[in-house]
Every structure is written in structure tokens, then in C-alpha cells.
mmCIF file of the N, C-alpha and C atoms, coordinates in Angstrom:
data_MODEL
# 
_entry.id   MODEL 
# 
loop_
_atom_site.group_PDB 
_atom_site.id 
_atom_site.type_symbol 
_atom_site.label_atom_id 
_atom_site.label_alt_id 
_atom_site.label_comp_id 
_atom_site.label_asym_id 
_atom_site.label_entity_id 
_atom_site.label_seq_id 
_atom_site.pdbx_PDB_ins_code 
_atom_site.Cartn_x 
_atom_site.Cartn_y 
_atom_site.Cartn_z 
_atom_site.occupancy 
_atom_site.B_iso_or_equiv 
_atom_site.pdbx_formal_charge 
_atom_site.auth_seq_id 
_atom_site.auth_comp_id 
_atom_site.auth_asym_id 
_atom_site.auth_atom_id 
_atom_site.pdbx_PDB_model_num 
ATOM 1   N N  . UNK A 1 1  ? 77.409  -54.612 16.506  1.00 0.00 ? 1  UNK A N  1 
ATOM 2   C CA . UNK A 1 1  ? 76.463  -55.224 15.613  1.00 0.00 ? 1  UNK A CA 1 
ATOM 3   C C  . UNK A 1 1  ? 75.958  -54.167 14.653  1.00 0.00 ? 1  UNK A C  1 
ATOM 4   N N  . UNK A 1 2  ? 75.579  -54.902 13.581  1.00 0.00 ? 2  UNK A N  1 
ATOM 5   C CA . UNK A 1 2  ? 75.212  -53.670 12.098  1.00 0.00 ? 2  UNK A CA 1 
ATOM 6   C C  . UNK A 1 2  ? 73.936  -53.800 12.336  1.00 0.00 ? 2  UNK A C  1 
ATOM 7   N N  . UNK A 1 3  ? 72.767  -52.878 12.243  1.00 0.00 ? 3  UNK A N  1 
ATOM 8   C CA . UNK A 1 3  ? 71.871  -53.036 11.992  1.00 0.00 ? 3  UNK A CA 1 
ATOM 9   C C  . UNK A 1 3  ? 71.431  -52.704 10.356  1.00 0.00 ? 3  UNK A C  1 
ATOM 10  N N  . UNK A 1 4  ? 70.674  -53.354 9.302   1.00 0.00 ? 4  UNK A N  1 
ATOM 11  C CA . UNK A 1 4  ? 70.441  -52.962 7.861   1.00 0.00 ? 4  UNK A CA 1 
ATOM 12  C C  . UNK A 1 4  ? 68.700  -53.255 7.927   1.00 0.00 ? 4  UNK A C  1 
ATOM 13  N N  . UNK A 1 5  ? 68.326  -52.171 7.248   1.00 0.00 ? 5  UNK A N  1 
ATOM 14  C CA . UNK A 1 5  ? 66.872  -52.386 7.014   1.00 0.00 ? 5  UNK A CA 1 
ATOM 15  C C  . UNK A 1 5  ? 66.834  -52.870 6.043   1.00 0.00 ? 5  UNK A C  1 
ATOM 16  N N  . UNK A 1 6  ? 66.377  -53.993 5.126   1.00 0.00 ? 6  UNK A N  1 
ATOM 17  C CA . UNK A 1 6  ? 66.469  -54.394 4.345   1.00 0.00 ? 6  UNK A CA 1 
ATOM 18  C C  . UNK A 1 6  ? 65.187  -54.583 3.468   1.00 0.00 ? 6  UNK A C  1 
ATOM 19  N N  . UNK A 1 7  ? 65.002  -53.999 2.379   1.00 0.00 ? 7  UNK A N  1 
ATOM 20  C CA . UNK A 1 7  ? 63.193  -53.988 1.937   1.00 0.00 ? 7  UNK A CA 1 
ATOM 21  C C  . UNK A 1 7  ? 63.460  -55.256 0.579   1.00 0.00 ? 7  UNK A C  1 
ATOM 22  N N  . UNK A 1 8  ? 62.687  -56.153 0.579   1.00 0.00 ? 8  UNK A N  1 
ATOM 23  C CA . UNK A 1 8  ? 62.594  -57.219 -0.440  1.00 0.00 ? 8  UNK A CA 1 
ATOM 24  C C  . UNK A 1 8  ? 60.840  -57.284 -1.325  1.00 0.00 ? 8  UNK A C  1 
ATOM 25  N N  . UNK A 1 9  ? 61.447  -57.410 -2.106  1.00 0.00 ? 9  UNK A N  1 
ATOM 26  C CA . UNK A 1 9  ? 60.168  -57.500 -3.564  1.00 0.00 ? 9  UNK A CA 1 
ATOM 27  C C  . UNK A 1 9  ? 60.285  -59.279 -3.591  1.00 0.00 ? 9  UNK A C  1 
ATOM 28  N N  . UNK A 1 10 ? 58.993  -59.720 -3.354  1.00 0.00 ? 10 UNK A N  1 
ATOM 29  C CA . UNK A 1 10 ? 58.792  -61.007 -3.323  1.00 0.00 ? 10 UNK A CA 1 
ATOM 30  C C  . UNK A 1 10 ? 57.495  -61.574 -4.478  1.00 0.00 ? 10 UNK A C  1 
ATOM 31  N N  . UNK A 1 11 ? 57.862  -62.111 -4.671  1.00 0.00 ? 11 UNK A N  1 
ATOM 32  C CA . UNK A 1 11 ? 55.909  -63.252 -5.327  1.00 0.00 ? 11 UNK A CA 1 
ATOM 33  C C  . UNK A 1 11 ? 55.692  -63.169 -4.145  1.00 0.00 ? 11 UNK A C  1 
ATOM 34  N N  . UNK A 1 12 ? 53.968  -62.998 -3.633  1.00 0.00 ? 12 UNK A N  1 
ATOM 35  C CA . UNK A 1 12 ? 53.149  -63.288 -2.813  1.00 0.00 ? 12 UNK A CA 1 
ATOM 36  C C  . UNK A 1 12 ? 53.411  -64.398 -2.158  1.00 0.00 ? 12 UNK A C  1 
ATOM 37  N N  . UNK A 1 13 ? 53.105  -65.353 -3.103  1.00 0.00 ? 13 UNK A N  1 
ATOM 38  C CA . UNK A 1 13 ? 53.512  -66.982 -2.179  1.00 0.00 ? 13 UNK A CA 1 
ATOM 39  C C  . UNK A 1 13 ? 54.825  -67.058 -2.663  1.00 0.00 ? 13 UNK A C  1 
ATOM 40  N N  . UNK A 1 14 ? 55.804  -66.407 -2.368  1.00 0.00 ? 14 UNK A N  1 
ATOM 41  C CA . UNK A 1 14 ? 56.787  -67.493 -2.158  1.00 0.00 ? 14 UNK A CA 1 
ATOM 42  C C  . UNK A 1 14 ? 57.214  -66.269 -0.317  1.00 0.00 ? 14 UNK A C  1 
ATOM 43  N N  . UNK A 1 15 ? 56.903  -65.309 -0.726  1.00 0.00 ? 15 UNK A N  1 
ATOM 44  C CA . UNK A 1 15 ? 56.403  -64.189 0.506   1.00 0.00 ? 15 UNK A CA 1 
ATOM 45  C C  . UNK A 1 15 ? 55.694  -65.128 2.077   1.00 0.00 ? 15 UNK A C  1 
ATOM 46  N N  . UNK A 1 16 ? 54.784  -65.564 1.420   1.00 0.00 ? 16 UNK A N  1 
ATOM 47  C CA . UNK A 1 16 ? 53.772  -66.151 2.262   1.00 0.00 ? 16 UNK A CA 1 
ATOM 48  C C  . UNK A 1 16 ? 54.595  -67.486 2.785   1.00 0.00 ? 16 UNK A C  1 
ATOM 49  N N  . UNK A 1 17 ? 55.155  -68.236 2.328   1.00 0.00 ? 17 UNK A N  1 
ATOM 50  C CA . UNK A 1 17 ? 55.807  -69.545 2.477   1.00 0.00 ? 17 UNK A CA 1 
ATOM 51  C C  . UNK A 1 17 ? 56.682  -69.238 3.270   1.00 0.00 ? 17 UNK A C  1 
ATOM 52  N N  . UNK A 1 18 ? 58.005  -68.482 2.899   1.00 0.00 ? 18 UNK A N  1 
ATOM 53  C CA . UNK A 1 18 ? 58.842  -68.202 4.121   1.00 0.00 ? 18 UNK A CA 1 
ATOM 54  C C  . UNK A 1 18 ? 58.449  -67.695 5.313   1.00 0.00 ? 18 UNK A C  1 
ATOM 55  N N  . UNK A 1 19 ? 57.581  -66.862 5.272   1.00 0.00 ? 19 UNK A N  1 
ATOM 56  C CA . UNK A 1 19 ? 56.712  -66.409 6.487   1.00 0.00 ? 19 UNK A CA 1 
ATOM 57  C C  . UNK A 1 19 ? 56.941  -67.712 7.207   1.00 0.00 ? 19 UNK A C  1 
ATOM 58  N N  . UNK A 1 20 ? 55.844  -68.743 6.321   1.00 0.00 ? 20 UNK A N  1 
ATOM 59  C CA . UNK A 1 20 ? 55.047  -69.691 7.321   1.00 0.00 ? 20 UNK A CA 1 
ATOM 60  C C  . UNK A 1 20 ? 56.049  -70.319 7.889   1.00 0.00 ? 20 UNK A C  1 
ATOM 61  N N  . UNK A 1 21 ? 57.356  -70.512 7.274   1.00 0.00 ? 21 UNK A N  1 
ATOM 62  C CA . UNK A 1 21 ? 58.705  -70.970 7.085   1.00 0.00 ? 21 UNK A CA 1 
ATOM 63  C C  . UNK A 1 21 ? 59.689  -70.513 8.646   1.00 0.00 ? 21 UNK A C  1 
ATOM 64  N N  . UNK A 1 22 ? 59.328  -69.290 8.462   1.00 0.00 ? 22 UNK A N  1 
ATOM 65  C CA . UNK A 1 22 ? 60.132  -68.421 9.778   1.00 0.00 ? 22 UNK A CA 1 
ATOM 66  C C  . UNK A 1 22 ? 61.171  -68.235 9.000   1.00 0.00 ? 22 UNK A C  1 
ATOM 67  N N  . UNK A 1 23 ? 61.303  -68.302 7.973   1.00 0.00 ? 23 UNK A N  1 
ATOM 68  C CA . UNK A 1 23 ? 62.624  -67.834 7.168   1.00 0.00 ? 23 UNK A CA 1 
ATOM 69  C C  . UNK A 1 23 ? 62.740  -66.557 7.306   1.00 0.00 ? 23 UNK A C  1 
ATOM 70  N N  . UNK A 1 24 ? 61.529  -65.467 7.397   1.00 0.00 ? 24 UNK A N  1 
ATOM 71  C CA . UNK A 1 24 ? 61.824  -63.966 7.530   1.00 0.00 ? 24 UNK A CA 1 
ATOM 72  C C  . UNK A 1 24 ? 62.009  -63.329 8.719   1.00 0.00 ? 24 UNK A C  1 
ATOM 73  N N  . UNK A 1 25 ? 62.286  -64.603 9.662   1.00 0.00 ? 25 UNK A N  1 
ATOM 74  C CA . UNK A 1 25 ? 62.379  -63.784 11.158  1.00 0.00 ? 25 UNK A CA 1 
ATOM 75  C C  . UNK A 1 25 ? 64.083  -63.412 10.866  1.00 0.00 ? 25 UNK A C  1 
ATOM 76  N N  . UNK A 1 26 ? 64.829  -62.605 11.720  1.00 0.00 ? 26 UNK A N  1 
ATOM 77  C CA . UNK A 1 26 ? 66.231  -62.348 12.208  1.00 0.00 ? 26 UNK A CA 1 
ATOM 78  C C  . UNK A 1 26 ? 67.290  -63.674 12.099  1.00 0.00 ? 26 UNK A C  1 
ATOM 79  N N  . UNK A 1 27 ? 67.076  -64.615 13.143  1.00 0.00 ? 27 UNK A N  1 
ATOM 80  C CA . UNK A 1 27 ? 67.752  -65.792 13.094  1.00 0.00 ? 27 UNK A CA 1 
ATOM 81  C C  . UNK A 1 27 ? 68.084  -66.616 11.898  1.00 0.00 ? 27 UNK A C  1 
ATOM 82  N N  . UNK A 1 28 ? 66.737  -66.700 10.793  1.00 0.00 ? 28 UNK A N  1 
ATOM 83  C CA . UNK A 1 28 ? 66.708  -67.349 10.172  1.00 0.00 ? 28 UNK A CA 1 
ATOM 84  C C  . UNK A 1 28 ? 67.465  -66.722 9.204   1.00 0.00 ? 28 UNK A C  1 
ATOM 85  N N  . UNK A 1 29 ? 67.712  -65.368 8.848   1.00 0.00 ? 29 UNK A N  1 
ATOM 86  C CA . UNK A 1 29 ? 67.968  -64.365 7.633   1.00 0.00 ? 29 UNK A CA 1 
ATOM 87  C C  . UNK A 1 29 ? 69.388  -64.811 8.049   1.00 0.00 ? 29 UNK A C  1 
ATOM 88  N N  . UNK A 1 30 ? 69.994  -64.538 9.575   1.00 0.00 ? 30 UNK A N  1 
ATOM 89  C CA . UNK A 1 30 ? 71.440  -64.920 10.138  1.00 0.00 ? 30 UNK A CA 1 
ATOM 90  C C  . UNK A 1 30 ? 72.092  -65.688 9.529   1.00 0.00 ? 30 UNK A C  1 
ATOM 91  N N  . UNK A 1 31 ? 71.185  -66.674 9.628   1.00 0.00 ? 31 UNK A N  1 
ATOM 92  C CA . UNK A 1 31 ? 71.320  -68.442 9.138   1.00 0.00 ? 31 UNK A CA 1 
ATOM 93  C C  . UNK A 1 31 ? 72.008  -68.512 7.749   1.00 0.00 ? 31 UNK A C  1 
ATOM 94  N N  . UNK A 1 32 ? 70.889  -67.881 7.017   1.00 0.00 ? 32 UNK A N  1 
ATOM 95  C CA . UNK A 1 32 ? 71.089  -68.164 5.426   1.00 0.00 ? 32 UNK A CA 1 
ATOM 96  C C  . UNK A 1 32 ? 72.404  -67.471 4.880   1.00 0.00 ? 32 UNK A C  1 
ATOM 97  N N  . UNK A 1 33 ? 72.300  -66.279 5.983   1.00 0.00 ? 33 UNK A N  1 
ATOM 98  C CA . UNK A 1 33 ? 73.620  -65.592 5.242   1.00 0.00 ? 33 UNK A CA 1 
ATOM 99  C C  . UNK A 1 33 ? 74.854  -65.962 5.211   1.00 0.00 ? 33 UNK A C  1 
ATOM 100 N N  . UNK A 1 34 ? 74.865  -66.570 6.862   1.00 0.00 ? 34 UNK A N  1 
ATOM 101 C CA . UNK A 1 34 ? 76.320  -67.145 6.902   1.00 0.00 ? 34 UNK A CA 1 
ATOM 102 C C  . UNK A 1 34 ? 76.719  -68.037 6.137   1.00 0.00 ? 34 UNK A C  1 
ATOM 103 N N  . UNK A 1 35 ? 75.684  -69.637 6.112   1.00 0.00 ? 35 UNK A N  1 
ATOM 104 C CA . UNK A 1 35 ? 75.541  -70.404 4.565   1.00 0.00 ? 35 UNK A CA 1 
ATOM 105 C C  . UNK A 1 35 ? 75.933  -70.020 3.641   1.00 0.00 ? 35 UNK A C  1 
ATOM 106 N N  . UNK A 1 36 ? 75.528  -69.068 3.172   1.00 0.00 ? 36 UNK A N  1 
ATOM 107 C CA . UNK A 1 36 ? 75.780  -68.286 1.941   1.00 0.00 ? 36 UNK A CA 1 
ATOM 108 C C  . UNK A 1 36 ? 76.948  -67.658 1.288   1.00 0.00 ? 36 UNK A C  1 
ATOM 109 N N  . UNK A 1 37 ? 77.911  -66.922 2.955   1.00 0.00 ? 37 UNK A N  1 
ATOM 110 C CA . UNK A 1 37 ? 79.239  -66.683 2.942   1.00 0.00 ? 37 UNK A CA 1 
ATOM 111 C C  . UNK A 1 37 ? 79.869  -67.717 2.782   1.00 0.00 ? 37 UNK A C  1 
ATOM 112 N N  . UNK A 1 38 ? 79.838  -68.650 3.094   1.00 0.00 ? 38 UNK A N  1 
ATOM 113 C CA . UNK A 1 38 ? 80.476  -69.957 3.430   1.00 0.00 ? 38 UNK A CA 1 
ATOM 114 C C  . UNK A 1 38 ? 80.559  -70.432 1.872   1.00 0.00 ? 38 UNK A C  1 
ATOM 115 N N  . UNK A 1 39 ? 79.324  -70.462 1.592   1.00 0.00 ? 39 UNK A N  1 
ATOM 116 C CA . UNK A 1 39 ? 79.388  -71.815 0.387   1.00 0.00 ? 39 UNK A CA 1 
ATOM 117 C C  . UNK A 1 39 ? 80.147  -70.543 -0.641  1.00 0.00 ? 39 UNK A C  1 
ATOM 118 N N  . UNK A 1 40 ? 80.291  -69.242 -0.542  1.00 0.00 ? 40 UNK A N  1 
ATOM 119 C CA . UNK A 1 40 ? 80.789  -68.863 -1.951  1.00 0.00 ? 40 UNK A CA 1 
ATOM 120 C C  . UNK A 1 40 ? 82.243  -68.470 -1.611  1.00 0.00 ? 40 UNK A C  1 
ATOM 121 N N  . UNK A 1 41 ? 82.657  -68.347 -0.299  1.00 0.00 ? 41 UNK A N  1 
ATOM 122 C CA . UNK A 1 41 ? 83.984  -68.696 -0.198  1.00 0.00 ? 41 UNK A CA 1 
ATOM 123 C C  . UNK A 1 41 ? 84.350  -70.256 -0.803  1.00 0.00 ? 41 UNK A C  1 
ATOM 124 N N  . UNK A 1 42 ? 83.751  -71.011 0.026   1.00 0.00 ? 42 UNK A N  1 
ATOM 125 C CA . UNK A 1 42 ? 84.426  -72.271 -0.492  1.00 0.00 ? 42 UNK A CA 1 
ATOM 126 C C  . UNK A 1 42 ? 84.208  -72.559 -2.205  1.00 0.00 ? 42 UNK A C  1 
ATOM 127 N N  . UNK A 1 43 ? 83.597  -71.753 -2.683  1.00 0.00 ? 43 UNK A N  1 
ATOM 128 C CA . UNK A 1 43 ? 83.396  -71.844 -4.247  1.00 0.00 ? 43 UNK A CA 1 
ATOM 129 C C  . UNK A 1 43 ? 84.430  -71.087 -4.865  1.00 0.00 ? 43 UNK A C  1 
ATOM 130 N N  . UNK A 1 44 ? 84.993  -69.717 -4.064  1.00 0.00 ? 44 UNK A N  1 
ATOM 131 C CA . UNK A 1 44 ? 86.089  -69.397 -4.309  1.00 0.00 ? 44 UNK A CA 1 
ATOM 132 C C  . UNK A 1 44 ? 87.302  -69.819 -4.607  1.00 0.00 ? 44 UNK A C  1 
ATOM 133 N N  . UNK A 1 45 ? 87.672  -70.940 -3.319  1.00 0.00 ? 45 UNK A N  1 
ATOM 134 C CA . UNK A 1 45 ? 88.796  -71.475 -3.387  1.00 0.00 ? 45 UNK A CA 1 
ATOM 135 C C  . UNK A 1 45 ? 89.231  -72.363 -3.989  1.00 0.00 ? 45 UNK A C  1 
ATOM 136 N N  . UNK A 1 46 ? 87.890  -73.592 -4.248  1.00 0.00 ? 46 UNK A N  1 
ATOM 137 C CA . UNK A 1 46 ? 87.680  -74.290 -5.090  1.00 0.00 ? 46 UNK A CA 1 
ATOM 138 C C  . UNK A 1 46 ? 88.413  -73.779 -6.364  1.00 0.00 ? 46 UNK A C  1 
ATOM 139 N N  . UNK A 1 47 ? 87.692  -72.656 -6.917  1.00 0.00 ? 47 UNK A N  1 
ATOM 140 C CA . UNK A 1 47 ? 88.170  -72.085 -8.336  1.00 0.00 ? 47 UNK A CA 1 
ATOM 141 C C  . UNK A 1 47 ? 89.256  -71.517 -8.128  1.00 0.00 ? 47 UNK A C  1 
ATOM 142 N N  . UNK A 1 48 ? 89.583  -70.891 -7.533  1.00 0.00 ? 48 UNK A N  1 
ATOM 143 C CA . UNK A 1 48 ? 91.513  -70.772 -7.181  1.00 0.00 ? 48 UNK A CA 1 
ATOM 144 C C  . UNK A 1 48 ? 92.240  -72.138 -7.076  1.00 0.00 ? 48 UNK A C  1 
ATOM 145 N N  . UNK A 1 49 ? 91.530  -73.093 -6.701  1.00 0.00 ? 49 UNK A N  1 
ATOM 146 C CA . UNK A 1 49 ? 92.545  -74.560 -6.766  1.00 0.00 ? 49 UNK A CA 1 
ATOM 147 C C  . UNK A 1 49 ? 92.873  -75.075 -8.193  1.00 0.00 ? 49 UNK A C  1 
ATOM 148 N N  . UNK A 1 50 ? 91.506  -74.703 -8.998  1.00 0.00 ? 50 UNK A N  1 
ATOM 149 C CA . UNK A 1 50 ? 91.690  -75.355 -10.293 1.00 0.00 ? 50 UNK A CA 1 
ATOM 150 C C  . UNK A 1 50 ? 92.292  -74.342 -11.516 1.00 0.00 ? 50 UNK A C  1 
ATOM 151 N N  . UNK A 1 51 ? 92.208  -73.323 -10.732 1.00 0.00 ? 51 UNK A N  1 
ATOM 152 C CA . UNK A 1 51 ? 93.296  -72.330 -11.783 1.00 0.00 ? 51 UNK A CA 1 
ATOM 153 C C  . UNK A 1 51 ? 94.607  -72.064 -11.763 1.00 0.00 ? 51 UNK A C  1 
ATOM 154 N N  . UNK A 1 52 ? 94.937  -72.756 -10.648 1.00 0.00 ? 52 UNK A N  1 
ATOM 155 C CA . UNK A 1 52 ? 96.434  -72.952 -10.097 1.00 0.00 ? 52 UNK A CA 1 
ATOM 156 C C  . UNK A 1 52 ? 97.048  -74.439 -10.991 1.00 0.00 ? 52 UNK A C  1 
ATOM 157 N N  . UNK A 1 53 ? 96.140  -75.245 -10.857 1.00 0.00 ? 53 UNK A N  1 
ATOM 158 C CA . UNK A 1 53 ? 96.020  -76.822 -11.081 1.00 0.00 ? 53 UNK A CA 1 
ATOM 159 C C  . UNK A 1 53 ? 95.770  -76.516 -12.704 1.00 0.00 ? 53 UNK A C  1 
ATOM 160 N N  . UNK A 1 54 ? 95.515  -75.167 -13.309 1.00 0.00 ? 54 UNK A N  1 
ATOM 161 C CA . UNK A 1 54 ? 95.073  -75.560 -14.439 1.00 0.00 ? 54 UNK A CA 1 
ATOM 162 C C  . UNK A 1 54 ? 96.515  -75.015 -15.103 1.00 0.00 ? 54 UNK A C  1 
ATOM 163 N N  . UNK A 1 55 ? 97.165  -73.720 -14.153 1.00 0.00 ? 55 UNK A N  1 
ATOM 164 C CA . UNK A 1 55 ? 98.544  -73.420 -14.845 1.00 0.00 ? 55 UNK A CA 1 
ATOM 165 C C  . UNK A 1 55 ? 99.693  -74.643 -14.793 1.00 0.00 ? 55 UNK A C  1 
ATOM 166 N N  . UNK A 1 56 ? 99.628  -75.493 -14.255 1.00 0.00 ? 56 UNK A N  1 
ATOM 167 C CA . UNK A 1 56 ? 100.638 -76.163 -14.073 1.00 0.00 ? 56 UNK A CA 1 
ATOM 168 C C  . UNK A 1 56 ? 101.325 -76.094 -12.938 1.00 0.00 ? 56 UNK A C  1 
ATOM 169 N N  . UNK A 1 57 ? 101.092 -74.943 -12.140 1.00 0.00 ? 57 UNK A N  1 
ATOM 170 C CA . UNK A 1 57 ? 101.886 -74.730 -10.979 1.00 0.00 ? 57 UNK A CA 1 
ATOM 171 C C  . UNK A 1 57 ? 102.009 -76.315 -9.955  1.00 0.00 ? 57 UNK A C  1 
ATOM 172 N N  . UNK A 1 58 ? 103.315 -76.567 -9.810  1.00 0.00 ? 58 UNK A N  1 
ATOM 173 C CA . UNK A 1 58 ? 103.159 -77.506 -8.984  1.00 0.00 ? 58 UNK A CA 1 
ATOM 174 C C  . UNK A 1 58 ? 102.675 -77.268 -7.587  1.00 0.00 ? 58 UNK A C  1 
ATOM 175 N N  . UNK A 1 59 ? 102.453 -78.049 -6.481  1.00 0.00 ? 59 UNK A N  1 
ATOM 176 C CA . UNK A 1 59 ? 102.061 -77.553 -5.145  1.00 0.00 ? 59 UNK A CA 1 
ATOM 177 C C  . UNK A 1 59 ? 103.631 -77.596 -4.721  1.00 0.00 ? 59 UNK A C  1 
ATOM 178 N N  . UNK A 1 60 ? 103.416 -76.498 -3.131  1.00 0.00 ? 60 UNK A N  1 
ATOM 179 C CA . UNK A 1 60 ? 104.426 -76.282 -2.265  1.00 0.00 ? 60 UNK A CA 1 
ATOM 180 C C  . UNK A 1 60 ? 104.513 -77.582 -0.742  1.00 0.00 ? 60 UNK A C  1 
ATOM 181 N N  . UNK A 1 61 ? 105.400 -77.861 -0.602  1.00 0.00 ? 61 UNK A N  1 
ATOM 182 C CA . UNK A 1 61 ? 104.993 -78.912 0.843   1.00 0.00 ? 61 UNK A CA 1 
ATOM 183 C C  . UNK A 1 61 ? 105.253 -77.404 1.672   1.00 0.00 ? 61 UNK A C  1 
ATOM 184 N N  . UNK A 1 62 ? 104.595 -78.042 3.329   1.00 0.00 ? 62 UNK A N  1 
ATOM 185 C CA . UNK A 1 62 ? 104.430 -77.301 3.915   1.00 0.00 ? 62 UNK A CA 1 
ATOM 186 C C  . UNK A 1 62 ? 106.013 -77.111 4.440   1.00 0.00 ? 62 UNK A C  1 
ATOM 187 N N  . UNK A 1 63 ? 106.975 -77.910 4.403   1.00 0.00 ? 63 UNK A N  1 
ATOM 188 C CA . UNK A 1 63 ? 108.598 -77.262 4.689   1.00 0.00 ? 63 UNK A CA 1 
ATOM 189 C C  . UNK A 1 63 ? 109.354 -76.173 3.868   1.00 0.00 ? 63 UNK A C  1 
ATOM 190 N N  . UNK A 1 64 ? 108.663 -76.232 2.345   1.00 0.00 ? 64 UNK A N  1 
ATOM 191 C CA . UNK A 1 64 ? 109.203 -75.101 1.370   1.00 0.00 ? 64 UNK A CA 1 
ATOM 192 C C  . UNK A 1 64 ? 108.686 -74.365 2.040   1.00 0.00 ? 64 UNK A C  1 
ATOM 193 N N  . UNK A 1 65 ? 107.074 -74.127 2.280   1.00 0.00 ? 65 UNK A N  1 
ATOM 194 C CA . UNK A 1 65 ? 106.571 -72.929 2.379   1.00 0.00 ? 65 UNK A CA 1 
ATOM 195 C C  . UNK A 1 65 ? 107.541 -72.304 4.047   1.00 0.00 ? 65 UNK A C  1 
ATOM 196 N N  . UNK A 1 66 ? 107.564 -72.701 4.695   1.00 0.00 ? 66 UNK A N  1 
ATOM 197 C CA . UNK A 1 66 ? 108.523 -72.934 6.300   1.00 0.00 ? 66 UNK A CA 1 
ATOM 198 C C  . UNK A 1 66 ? 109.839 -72.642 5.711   1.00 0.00 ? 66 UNK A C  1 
ATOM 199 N N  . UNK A 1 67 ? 110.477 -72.457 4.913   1.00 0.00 ? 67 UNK A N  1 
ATOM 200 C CA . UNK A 1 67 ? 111.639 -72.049 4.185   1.00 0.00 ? 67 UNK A CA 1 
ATOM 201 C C  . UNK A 1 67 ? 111.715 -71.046 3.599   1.00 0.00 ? 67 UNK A C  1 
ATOM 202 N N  . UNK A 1 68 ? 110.744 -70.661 2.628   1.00 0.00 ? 68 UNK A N  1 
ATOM 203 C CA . UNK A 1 68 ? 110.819 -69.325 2.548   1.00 0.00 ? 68 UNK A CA 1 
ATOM 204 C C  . UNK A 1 68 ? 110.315 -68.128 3.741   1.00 0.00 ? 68 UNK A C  1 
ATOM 205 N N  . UNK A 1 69 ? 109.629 -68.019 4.402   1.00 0.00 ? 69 UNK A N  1 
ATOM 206 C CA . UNK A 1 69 ? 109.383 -67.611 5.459   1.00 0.00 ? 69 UNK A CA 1 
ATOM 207 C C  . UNK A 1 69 ? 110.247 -67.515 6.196   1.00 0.00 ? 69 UNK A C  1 
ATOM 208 N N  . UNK A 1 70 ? 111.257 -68.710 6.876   1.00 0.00 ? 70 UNK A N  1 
ATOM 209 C CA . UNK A 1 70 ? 112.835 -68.231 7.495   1.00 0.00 ? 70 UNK A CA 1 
ATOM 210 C C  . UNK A 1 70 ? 113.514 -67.401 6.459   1.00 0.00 ? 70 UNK A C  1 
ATOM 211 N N  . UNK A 1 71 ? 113.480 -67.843 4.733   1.00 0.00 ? 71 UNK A N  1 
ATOM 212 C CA . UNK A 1 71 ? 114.779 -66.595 4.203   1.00 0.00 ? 71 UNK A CA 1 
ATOM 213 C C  . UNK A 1 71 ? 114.310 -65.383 4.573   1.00 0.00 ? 71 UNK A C  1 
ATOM 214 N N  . UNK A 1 72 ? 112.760 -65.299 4.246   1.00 0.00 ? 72 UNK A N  1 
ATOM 215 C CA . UNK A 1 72 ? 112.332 -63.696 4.316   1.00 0.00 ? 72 UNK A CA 1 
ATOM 216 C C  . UNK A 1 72 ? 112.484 -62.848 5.403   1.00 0.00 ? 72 UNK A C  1 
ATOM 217 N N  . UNK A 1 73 ? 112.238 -63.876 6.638   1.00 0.00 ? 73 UNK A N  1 
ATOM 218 C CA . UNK A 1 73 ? 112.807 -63.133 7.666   1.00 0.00 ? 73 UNK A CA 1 
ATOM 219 C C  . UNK A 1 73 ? 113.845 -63.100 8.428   1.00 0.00 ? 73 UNK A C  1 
ATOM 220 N N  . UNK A 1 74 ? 114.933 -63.397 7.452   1.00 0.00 ? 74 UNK A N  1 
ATOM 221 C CA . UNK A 1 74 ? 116.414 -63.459 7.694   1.00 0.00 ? 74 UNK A CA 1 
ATOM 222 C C  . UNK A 1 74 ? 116.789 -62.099 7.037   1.00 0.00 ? 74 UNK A C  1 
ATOM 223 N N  . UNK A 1 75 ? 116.101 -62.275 5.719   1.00 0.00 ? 75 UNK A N  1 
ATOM 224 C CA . UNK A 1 75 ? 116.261 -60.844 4.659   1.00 0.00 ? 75 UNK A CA 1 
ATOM 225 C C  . UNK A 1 75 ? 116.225 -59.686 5.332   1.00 0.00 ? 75 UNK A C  1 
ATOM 226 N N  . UNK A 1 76 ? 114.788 -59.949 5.945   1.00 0.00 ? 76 UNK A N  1 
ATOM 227 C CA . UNK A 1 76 ? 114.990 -58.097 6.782   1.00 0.00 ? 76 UNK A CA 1 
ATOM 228 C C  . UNK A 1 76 ? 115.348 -58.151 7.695   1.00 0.00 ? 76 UNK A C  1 
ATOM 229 N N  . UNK A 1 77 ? 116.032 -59.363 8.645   1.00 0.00 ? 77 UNK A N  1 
ATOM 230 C CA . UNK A 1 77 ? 116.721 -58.845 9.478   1.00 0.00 ? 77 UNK A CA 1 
ATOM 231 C C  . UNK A 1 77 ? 118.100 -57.938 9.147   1.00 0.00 ? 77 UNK A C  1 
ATOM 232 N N  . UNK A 1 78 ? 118.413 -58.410 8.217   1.00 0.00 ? 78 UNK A N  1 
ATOM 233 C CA . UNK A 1 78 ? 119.526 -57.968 7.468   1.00 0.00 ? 78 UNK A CA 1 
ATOM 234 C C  . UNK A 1 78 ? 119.734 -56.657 6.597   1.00 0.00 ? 78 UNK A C  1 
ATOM 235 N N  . UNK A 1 79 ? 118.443 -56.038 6.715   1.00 0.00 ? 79 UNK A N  1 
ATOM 236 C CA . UNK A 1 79 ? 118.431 -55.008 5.743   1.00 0.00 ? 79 UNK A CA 1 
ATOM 237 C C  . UNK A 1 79 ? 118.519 -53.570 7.053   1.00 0.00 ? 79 UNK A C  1 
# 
């Protein structure tokens, strides 16, 4: 486990609110972060879907993709 000291500059009340909130305990900081990883991965991929979708690239079925994967590792068996 990481431990990070983490010092934050707040407004008073919005300081005071999470307090009352328990937002500034450990668990709750846990909470938000993982949320946080989450939603900007999935915002990631999202925008990798539509920049793929925006080149034209067609999609792969999952047997192409299962096809190249056997050539490739036919290739180095062979090398």
C-alpha cells in the first residue's frame, strides 16, 4: 500500500461540507478516486472508439482477430 500525504487548498465551506460529508475521511477519498479512474478510462476508450469510427477503419470480428494471432505465432515459430 502507498501511503501520500496529500495537502488541499479548499473554500471554507465547501471544506466544511465534505467534512460534514465524510468525504475527507480515507474511505471516502478511496471511493472517489477509483470513480474517477474509472470514469476517465472509460472516457478514454470511448474517444478511441470514435477516432477509429471516425477514420473509417472497419471493425475486426473476433475470428480475424483469432487469425492473426495463430499467423503470428506460427511466424516465430518459424523464425
Amino acid at each position: 500500500m502507498t501511503r501520500l500525504d496529500i495537502k488541499l487548498e479548499l473554500p471554507d465551506s465547501l471544506a466544511d461540507q465534505a467534512k460534514e460529508a465524510g468525504l475527507l475521511e480515507p474511505k471516502a477519498l478511496q471511493s472517489m478516486l477509483r470513480e474517477a479512474v474509472r470514469n476517465r478510462r472509460h472516457a478514454r476508450r470511448v474517444e478511441a472508439r470514435q477516432k477509429i469510427a471516425d477514420a473509417g477503419v472497419a471493425p475486426i470480428s473476433m475470428e480475424d482477430i483469432q487469425a492473426e494471432i495463430e499467423a503470428d505465432r506460427t511466424e516465430r515459430r518459424h523464425r
